[in-house]
C-alpha positions in Angstrom: 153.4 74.0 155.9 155.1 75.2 152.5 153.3 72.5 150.7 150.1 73.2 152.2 150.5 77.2 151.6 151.7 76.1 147.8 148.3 73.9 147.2 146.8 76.4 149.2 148.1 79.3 146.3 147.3 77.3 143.3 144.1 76.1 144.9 143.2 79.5 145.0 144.4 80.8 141.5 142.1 78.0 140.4 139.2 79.3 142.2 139.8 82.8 140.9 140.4 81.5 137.4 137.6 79.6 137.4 135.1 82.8 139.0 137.0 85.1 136.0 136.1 82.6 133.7 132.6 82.0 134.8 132.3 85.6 134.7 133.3 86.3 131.1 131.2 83.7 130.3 128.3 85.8 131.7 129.6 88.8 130.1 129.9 87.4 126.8 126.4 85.9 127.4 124.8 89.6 128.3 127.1 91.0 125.6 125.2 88.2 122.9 122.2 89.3 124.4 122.7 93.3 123.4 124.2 91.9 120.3 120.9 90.3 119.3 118.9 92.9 120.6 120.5 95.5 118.9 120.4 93.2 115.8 116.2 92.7 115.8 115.9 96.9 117.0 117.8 97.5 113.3 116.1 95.0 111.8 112.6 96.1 112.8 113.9 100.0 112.1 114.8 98.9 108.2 111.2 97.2 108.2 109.5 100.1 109.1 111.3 102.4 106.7 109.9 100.2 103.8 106.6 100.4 105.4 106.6 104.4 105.4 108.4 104.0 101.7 105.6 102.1 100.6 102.8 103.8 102.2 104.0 107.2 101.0 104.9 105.9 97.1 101.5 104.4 97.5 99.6 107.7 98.6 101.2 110.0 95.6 100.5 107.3 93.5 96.4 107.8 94.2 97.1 111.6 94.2 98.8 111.6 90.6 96.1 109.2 89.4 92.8 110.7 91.0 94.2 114.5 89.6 94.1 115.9 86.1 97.7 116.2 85.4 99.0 116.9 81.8 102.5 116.0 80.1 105.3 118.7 79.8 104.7 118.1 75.8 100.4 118.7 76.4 101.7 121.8 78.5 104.4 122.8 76.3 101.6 123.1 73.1 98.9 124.9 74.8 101.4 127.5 75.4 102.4 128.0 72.0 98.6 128.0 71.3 98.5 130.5 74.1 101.0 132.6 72.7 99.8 132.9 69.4 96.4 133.7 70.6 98.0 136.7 72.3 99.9 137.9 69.1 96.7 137.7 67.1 94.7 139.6 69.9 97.7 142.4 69.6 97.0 142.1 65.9 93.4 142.5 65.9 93.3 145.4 68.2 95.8 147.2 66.6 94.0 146.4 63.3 90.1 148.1 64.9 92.6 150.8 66.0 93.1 151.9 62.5 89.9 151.3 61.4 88.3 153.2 63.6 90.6 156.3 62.3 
């Protein structure tokens, strides 16, 4: 009867062992699973950012070409220009201002 209960035992810690084992093996299978779904959900995520990167650097590109922009130089001359139009406005006025003394 000891023998029997032994086998019995070890019969049974095989079972178990082999149900834990079958388990992890399903485990690690679902775990793969999330793994690889995970992996294509940040794959597709770093896709669609360079889409919207794209689209957007596309859009301001047709927006900077389609408006009249100017350099800072082109800006920075007609502001002088500007400026000494002014002064010789101040000039000229204050110049009729004597005049018409």
């Amino acid at each position: 009867m000891a023998m029997q209960s032994r086998t019995h035992a070890t019969g049974l810690y095989a079972s178990r062992k082999l149900h834990y084992m079958v388990f992890m093996q399903k485990d690690s299978k679902l775990f793969e699973d999330i793994a690889k779904i995970a992996s294509g959900a940040a794959g597709a995520a770093m896709d669609m950012k360079r889409e919207v990167e794209s689209a957007i650097t596309d859009r301001i590109e047709r927006l900077m070409a389609r408006g009249q922009f100017v350099t800072r130089e082109e800006f920075e001359v007609v502001k002088a220009m500007a400026q000494k139009a002014r002064e010789e406005n101040a000039a000229l006025k204050a110049e009729l201002e004597k005049l018409k003394r």
